[in-house]
C-alpha positions in Angstrom: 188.8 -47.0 9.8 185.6 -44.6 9.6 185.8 -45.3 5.7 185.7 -48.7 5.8 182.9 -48.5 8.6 180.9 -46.9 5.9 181.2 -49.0 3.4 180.5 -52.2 5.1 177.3 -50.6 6.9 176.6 -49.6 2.9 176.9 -53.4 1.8 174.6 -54.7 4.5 172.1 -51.8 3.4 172.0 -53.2 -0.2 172.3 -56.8 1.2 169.0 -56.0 3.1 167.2 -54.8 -0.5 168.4 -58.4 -2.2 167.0 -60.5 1.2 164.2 -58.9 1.2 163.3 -59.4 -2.3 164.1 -63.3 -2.0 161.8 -63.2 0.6 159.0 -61.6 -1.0 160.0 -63.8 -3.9 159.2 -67.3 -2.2 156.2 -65.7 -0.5 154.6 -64.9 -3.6 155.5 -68.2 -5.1 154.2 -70.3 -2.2 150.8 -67.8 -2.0 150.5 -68.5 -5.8 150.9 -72.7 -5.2 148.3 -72.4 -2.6 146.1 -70.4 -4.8 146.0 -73.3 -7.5 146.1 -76.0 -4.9 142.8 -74.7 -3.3 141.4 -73.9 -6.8 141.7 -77.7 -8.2 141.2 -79.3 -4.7 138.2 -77.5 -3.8 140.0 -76.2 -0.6 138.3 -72.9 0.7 140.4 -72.8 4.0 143.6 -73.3 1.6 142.2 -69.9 -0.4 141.4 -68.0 3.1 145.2 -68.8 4.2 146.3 -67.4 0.2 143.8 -64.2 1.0 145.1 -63.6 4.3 148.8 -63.8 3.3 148.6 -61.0 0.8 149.3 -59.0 4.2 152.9 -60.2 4.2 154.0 -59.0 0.7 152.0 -55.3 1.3 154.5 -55.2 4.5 157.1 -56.5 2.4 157.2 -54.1 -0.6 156.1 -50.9 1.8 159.8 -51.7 4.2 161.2 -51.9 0.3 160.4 -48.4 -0.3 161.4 -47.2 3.0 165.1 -48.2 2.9 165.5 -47.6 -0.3 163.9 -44.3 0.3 166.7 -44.1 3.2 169.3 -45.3 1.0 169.0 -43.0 -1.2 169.2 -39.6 1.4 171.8 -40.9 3.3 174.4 -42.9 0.7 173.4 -40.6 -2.7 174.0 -43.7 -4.8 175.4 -43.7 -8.1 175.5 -45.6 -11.1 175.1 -49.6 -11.2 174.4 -49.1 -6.7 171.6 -46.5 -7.7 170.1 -49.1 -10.4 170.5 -51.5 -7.5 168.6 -49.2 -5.2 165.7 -48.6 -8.1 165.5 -51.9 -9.3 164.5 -53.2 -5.9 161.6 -50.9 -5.6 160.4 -52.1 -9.1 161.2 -55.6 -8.0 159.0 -55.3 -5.0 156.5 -53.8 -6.7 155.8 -56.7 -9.6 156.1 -59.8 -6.7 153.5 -57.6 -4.5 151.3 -57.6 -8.2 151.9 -61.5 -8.2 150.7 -61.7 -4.9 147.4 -59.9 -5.3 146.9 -61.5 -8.5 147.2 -64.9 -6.5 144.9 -63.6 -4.1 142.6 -63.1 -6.8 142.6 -66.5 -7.9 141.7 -67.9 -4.5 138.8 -65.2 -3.9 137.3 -67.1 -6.8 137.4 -70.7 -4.8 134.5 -70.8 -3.6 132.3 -69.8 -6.8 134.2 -72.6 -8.3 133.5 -75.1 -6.2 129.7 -74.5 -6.5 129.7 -75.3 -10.3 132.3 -78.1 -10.6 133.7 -78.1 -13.9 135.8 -81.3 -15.7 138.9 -82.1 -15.2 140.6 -81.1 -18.1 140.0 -77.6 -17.4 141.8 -78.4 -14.0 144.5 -79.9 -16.1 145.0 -76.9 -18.2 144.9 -74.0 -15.2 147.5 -76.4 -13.4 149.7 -76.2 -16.5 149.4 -72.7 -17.0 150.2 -72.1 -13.2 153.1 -74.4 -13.9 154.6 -72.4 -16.6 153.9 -69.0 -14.8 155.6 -70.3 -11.6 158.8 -71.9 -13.2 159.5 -68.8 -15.3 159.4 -66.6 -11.9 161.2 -69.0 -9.9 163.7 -69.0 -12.8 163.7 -64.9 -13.0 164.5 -64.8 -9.2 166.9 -67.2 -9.9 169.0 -64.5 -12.1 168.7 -61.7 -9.5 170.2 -63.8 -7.2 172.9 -64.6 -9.3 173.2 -61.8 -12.0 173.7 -64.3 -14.4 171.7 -62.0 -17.4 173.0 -64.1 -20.0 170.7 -66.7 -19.0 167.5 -64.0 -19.2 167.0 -65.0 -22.7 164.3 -67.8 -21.9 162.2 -65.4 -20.3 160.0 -64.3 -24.0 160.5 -68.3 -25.0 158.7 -69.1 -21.6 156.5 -66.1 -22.1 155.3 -67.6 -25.4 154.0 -70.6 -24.1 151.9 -69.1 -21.6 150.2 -67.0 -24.4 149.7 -70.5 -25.9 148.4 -72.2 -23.2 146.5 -69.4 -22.1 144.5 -69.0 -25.6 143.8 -72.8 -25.4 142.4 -72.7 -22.6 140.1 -69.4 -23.0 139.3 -71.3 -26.8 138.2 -74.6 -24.1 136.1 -72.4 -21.3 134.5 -70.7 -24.2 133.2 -74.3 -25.9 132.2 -75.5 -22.2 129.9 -72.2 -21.6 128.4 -72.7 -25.3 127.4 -76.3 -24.5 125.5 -75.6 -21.5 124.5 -72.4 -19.9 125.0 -74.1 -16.2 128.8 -73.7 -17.5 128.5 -69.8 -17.8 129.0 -68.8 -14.1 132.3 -71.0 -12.7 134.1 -70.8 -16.4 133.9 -67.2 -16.4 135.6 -67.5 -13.1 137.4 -69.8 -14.4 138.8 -67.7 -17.3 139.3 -64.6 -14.9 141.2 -67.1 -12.7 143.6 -67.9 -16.1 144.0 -64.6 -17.0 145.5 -64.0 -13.6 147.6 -66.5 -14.2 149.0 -65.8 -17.4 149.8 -62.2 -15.8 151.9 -63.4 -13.3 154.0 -64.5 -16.3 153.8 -60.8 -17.4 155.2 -59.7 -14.1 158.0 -62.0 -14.5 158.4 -60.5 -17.6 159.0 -57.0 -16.1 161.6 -58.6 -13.3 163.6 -60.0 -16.1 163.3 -56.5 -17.5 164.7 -54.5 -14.4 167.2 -57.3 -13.6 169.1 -56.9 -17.2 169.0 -53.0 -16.5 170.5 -53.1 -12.7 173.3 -55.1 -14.3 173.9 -53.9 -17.6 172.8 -50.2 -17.4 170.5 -51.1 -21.1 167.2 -51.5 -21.4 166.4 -55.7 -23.2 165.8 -54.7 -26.3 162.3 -54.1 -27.8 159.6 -56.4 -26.9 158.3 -59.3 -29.4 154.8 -59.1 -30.4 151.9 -60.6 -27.7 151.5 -64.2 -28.2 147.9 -64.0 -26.7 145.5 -64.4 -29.2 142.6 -64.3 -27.2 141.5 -61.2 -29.2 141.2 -62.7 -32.2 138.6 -65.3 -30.9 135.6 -64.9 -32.2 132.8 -64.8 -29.9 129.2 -66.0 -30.5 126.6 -64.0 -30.8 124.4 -65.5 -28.3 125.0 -68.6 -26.1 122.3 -71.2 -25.6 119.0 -70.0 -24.5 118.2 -72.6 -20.8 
């Protein structure tokens, strides 16, 4: 009867690690929403609520740690429970990343809003947050069901961030050579799509641990960047005012 005691309490500890994550999971995905919302709707108390949210995925990935840490001492996990274990503290650690780098986005709100830029470059952050946000709702979607043979759109996804992404750096870039009035809110404009396109990133990783808890393997290697946004060419001056 002990035994079976032991067990159960065991299954509600690792239950705990998967809630938890879910949690942390729709946080970040609702702080990241908001962040875009605020940014294309000129919101600033939308981006304060985004700011002061980060709070709730610090707390989130620090109680993480601490069970796990728990976990760990007291159960001296092995095999695919130990992946479980390790893979939540990874886990944790990438949807705390998305939620700073939403953070980031909204910090930028207000700078925005001073320099309004077109629409189109509106259009093309909110399809870039689009992408981003389906392929971690759909990653999330595989640690809740384990279901790793469906991991394989995660590089397909990844792919058209990188092309979205360079599109819109390649746009920014012609609106800040037109008119130096553009510099200012599309460099924070680009900083806010590079955030962006790293949330993809840290989906990325997720996919990663999620086929390891379950398989034992590492995915296999990683295809080349898509992101050309090295090979731009820059100018070597922009217009003088």
């Amino acid at each position: 009867m002990q035994s079976v005691h032991i067990v159960s309490a065991y299954d509600e500890e690792l239950k705990y690690l998967s809630k938890r994550i879910a949690a942390m999971g729709g946080h970040a995905e609702r702080m990241v929403e908001q962040a875009i919302a605020a940014l294309v709707n000129a919101d600033p108390g939308l981006a304060q609520k985004v700011i002061r949210d980060d709070a709730v995925l610090d707390q989130g990935q620090r109680e993480i740690d601490d069970k796990a840490i728990i976990i760990i001492a007291k159960r001296q996990p092995m095999a695919t429970d130990l992946r479980e274990i390790v893979g939540a503290i990874r886990i944790s650690a990438d949807l705390e990343r998305v939620g700073d780098l939403g953070k980031n986005v909204a910090k930028r709100v207000v700078a925005v809003i001073e320099g309004r830029q077109p629409t189109s470059l509106f259009r093309g952050i909110e399809a870039l947050a689009d992408l981003a946000l389906t392929q971690l709702k759909e990653v999330l979607d595989v640690y809740a069901s384990r279901s790793v043979e469906k991991i394989g759109f995660v590089r397909d996804r990844d792919d058209q961030i990188d092309a979205v992404y360079t599109s819109l750096f390649r746009e920014l870039l012609t609106y800040m050579m037109e008119d130096p009035r553009n510099i200012t809110p599309c460099t924070h404009l680009l900083f806010c799509a590079k955030n962006i396109e790293r949330i993809g990133d840290h989906a990325t990783n997720i996919a990663e641990t999620i086929y390891y808890i379950v398989t034992g393997d590492q995915m296999p290697a990683e295809r080349p960047k898509g992101d050309k946004t090295d090979k731009i060419v820059l100018p070597a001056t922009l217009p003088a005012k």
